[in-house]
N, C-alpha and C positions, 0 to 999 in steps of 0.2 A: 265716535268722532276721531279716535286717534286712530282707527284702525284705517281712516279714509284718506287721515293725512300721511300716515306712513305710505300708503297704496299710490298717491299724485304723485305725477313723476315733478322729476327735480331738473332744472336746467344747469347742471354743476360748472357748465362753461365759463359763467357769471359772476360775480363776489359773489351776491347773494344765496345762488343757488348751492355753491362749494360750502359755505357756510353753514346753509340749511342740512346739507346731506350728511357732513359731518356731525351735527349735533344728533341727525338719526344717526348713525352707523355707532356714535359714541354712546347712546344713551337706549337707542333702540332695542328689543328684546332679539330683533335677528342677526345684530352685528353683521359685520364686514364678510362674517362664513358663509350668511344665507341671504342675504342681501342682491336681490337681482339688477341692480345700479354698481352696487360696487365692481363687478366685473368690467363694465364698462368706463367709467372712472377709469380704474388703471389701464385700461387700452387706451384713453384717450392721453393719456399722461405718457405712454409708452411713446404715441404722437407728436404733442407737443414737447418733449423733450428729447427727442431722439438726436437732433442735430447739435444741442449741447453736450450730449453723450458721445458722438463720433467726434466731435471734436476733442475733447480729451483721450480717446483711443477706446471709446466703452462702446458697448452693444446699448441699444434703445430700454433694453428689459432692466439693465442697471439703473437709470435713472428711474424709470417706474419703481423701483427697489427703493432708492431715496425719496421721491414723493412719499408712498407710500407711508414710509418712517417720518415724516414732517407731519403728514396731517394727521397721525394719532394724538402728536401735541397741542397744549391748551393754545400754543402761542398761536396757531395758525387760524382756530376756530374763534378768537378772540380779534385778529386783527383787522384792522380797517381793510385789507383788502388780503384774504389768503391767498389768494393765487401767488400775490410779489413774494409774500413768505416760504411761500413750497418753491417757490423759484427760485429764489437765491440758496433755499437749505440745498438746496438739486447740486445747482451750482458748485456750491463750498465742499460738499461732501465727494463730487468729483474729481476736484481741483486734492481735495487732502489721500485722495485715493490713488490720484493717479501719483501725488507724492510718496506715499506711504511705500507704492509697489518701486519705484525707484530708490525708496531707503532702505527694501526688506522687512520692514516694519508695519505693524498698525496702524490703521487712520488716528487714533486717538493719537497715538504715539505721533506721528506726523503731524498733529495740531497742537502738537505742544511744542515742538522742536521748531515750528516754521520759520522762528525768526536764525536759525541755529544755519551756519552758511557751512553746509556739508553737499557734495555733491551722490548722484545716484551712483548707484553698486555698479559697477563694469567687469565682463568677464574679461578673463585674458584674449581671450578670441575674440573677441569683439570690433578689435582693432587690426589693421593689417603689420601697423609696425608693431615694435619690440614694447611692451612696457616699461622697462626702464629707460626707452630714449625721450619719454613724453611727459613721464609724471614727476612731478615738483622732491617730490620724497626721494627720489634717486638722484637729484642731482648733487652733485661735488662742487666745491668752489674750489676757484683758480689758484695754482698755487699761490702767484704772485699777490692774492687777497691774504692771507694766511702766513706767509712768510715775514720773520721777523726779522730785522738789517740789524737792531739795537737801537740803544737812548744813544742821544748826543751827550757828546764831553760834561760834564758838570762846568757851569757859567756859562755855556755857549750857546747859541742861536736853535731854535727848535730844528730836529733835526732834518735832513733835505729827502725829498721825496724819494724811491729809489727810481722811479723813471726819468726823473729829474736829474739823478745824479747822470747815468745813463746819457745823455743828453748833453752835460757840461763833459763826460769824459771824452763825447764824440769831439765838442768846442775843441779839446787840449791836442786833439790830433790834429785837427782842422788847422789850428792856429801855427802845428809844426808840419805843416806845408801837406798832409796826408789830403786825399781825395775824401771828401764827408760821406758820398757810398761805401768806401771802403772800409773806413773806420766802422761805421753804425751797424754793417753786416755784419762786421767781426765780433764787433761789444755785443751786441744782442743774440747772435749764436750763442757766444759766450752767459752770458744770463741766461740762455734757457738751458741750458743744459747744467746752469748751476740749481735753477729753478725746482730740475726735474731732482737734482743729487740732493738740496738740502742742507749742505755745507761745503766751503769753500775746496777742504782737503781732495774729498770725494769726487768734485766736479773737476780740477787741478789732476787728479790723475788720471780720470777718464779724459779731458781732454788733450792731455801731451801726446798720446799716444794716436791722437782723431787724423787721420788722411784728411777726412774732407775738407777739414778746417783748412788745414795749411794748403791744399788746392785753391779753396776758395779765396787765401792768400797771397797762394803764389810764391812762399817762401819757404826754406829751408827748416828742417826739424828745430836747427839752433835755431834761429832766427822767432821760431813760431813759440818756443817758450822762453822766451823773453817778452814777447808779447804776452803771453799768459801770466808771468810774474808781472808786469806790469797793470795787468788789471784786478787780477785775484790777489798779489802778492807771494812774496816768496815762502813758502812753506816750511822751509827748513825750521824746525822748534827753538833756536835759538834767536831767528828772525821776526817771530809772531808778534811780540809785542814793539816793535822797530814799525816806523815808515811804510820800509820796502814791505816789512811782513805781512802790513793792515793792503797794500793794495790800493789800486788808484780808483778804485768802487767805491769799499770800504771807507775810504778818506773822504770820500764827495760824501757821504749818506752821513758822517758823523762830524761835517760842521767844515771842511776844506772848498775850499772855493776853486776854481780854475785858474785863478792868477796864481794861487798856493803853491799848485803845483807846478802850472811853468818855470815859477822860481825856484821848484828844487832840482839843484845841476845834475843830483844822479839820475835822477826819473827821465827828465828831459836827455840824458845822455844814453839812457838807455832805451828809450823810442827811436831816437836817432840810429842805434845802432841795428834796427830792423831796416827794412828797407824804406823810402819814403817816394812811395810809387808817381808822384805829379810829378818830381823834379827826373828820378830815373827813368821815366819812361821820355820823356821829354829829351833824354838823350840817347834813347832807344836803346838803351842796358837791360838786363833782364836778369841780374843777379843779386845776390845781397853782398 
């Protein structure tokens, strides 16, 4: 009797029939080796799973590889319906494979890490641009993130932004009849290039000596460090902790307002004595 029932074919398309064949293939004296159903089984798996296979980047034969490996388990000859079982393990074990080969790693290894937010392995070639112009781990922050101005005065108002200050230094120009493009081109050249130096000293010599600057000016060497001493301060070591020394930057970023400074007569005498390009041009002069 058993030898008739091993011999009736099996419709394994079916629950029933999948369930049936597995309980032969499982318990059967020919196994899955000598089994003339089992060959076709896995072609027909090769079939039915093929287009979940291309869709993950796999050949038809891999997923008959994960069937395969599903229905040796109790879970699948146990469930109310093995087919949904072999399907989904098809499924999962594709999904962790097609991850794994993007980690470099083993599927086990990739189902354990899946919740783990790592992206796939990239060659350098891969990309047409440069690798350090694209990926997160090369980038640098802005100076102007990173640079420190100082704490405010003790007692005094938290200290003022340094674009901020920037901003009120343009107002002190503005207010002493300067054109506002002209000012804010000057003070902002000047901040990057103190940006790029790092301290005031450093930035104060490379810029007395700058052409461009005093082009984009329009005025005389004297004339253009004066305006330098006016915004960095006067450098000379006995002037640093003075007024003039801190600079009309420095004073805005550590608690000085723009009225402050209007009302100090040397500062204001000394912007005056640059040129103050609305009023001269206005009378069509062109010197300082």
């Amino acid at each position: 009797m058993t030898t008739a029932i091993n011999e009736a074919p099996l419709d394994f398309t079916t629950t029933e029939g999948l369930r049936l064949m597995l309980v032969r293939l499982r318990y059967g004296s020919d196994g899955w080796s000598h089994d003339p159903e089992a060959s076709d089984l896995m072609s027909y798996a090769m079939e039915k799973y093929g287009a979940l296979a291309r869709k993950y980047g796999y050949e038809p034969v891999e997923a008959a590889i994960a069937a395969f490996d599903a229905m040796h388990t109790r879970a699948v000859r146990v469930a109310d319906d093995p087919w949904a079982v072999v399907t989904r393990a098809v499924e999962l074990t594709l999904v962790y494979d097609q991850r794994a080969d993007g980690l470099l790693c083993s599927n086990q290894q990739a189902r354990r890490e899946v919740d783990i937010e790592r992206h796939d392995a990239e060659r350098f070639s891969d990309r047409e641009a440069e690798f350090v112009d694209f990926h997160p781990a090369f980038a640098i922050p802005a100076p102007q993130d990173v640079l420190d101005f100082g704490d405010a005065e003790e007692g005094g108002d938290e200290p003022t932004n340094a674009w901020v200050a920037v901003d009120d230094a343009v107002a002190v120009f503005v207010a002493l009849r300067w054109p506002e493009e002209v000012a804010r081109t000057a003070i902002e050249y000047i901040c990057t290039r103190l940006l790029r130096a790092g301290n005031r000293h450093t930035a104060f010599e490379a810029l007395r000596r700058d052409r461009h600057a005093q082009a984009m000016l329009d005025v005389e060497q004297r004339a253009w460090l004066v305006f330098l001493r006016v915004i960095l301060g006067n450098q000379h070591p006995d002037r640093r902790q003075t007024s003039a020394g801190r600079g009309m930057l420095l004073r805005l970023v550590i608690g000085d307002d723009p009225e402050a400074l209007l009302a100090d007569r040397s500062l204001v005498a000394e912007i005056a004595s640059i040129r103050q390009p609305m009023r001269f041009e206005a009378r069509g002069r062109h010197h300082v």
